[in-house]
C-alpha positions as CSV (number, residue, x, y, z in Angstrom):
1,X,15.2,-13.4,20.1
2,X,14.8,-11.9,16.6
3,X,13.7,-8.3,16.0
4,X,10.6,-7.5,13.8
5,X,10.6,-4.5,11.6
6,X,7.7,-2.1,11.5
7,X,6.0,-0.7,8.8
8,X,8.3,2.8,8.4
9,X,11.3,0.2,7.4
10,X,10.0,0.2,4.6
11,X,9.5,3.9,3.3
12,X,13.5,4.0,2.7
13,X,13.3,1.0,0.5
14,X,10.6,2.2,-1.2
15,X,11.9,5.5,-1.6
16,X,15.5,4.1,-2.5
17,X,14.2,2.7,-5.8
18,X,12.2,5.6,-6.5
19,X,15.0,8.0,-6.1
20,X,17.2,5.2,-8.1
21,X,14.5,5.3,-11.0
22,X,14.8,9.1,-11.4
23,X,18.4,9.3,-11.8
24,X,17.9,6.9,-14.6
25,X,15.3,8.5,-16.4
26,X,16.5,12.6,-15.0
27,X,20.1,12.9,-15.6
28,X,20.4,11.2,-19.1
29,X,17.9,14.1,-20.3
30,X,19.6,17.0,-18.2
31,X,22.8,16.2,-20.3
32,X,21.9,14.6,-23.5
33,X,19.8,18.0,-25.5
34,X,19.8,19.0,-28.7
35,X,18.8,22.9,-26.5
36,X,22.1,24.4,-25.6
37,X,21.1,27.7,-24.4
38,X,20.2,25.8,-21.0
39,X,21.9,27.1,-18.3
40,X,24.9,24.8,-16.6
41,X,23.1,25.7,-12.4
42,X,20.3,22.4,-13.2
43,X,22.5,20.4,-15.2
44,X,25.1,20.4,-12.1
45,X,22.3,21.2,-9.1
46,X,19.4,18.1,-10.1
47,X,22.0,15.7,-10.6
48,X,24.1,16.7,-7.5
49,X,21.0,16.9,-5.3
50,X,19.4,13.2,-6.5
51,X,22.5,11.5,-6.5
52,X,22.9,12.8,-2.7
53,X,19.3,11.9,-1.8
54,X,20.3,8.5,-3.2
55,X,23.4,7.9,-1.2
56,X,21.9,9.3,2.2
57,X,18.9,7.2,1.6
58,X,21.3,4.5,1.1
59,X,23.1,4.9,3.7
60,X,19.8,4.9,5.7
61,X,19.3,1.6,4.3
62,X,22.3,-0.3,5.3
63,X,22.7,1.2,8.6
64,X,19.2,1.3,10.6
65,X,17.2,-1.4,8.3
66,X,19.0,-4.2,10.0
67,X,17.4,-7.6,11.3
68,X,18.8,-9.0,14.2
69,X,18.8,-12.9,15.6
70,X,20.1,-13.0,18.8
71,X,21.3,-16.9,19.4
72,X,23.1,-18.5,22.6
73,X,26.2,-18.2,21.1
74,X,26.0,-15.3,18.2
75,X,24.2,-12.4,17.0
76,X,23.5,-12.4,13.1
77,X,22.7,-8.8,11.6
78,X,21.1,-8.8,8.0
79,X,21.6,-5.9,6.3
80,X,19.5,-4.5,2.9
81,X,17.0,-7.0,4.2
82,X,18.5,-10.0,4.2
83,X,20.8,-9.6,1.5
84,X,24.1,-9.2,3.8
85,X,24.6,-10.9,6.8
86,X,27.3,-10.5,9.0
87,X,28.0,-13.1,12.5
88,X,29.0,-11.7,15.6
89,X,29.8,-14.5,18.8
90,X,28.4,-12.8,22.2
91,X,31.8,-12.9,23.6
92,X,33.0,-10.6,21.3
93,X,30.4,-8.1,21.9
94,X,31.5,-5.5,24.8
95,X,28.4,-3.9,25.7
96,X,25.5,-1.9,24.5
97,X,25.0,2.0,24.6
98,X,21.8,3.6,23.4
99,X,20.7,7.3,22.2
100,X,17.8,9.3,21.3
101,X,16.8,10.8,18.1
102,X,14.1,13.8,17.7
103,X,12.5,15.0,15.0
104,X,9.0,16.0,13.5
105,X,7.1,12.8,14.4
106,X,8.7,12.1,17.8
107,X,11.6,11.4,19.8
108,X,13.3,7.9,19.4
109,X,15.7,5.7,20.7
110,X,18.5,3.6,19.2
111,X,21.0,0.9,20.6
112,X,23.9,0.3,19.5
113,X,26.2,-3.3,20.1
114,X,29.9,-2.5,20.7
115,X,32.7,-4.6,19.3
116,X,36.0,-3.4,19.7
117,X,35.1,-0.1,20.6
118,X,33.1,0.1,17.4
119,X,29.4,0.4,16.7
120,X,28.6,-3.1,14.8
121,X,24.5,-3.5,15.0
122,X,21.9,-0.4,15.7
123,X,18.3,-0.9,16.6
124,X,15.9,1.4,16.6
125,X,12.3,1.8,18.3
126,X,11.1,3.7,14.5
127,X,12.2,0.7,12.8
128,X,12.0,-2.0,15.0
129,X,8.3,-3.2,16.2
130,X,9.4,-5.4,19.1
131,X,12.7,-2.9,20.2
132,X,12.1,-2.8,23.8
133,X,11.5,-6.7,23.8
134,X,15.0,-7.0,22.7
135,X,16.4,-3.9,24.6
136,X,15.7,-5.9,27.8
137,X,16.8,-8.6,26.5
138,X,20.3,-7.5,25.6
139,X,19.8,-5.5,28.8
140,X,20.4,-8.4,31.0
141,X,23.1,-9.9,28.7
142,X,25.2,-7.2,27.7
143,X,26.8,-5.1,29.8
144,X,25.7,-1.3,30.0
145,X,28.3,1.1,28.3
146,X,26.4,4.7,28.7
147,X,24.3,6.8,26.8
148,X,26.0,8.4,23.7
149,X,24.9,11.6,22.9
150,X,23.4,11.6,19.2
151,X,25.7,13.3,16.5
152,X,24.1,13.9,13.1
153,X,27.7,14.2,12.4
154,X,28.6,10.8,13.1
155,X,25.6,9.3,11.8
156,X,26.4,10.7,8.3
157,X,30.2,9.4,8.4
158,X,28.7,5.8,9.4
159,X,26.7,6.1,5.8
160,X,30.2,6.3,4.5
161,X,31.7,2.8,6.6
């Protein structure tokens, strides 16, 4: 069973290297001026505020934009689209937990894979096309560990892991 990403995947990509691109071309300028009457707030605020964008949408990157294989044996997760992959075997996976997300366009929900009492793969029904193909998959394989209450909290630490 392997999970198939949907369109939205790849907005954070896109907007990664955008927001990448502008800190090339932005902060040089802020800093490097011949104009020293300009005031210190936008040389400190732009640079904080893209560099922060950048990271979160990083973050957003690694953590949700994940393709999953699951085998007879193991479950490979590739990360940044393929560019990091990571093996777990099934018997080292202790169950499966899921949550809901709601914003602006919707309410969604997310699964998380537990290994050792920590989150190791997250899927999501905004970025994954086939999600509740796979959730009923890994609903009969896995055993049920509860819902987790979602914590924008938590979520930002994991950009940070």
């Amino acid at each position: 069973m392997k999970t198939k990403f949907t369109f939205k995947v790849f907005l954070p990509a896109l907007l990664l290297i955008a927001f990448f691109y502008v800190i090339i071309l932005v902060i040089p300028g802020i800093f490097i001026t011949e104009n020293y009457n300009t005031p210190l707030f936008p040389r400190i605020f732009i640079p904080s505020i893209l560099i922060f964008s950048f990271v979160v949408l990083f973050g957003e990157v690694r953590t949700k934009c994940i393709s999953i294989t699951i085998n007879k044996n193991d479950i490979v997760a590739k990360r940044f689209f393929g560019l990091l992959t990571k093996t777990y075997k099934i018997s080292e996976i202790e169950g499966w937990k899921f949550s809901y997300l709601t914003g602006k366009g919707g309410t969604y929900e997310y699964l998380y894979l537990y290994k050792d009492g920590n989150k190791v793969v997250k899927i999501s029904q905004f970025y994954h096309k086939n999600y509740f193909q796979v959730k009923n998959y890994i609903q009969g394989n896995f055993k049920h560990l509860g819902y987790e209450k979602l914590s924008y909290t938590d979520e930002f630490k994991e950009i940070f892991k």
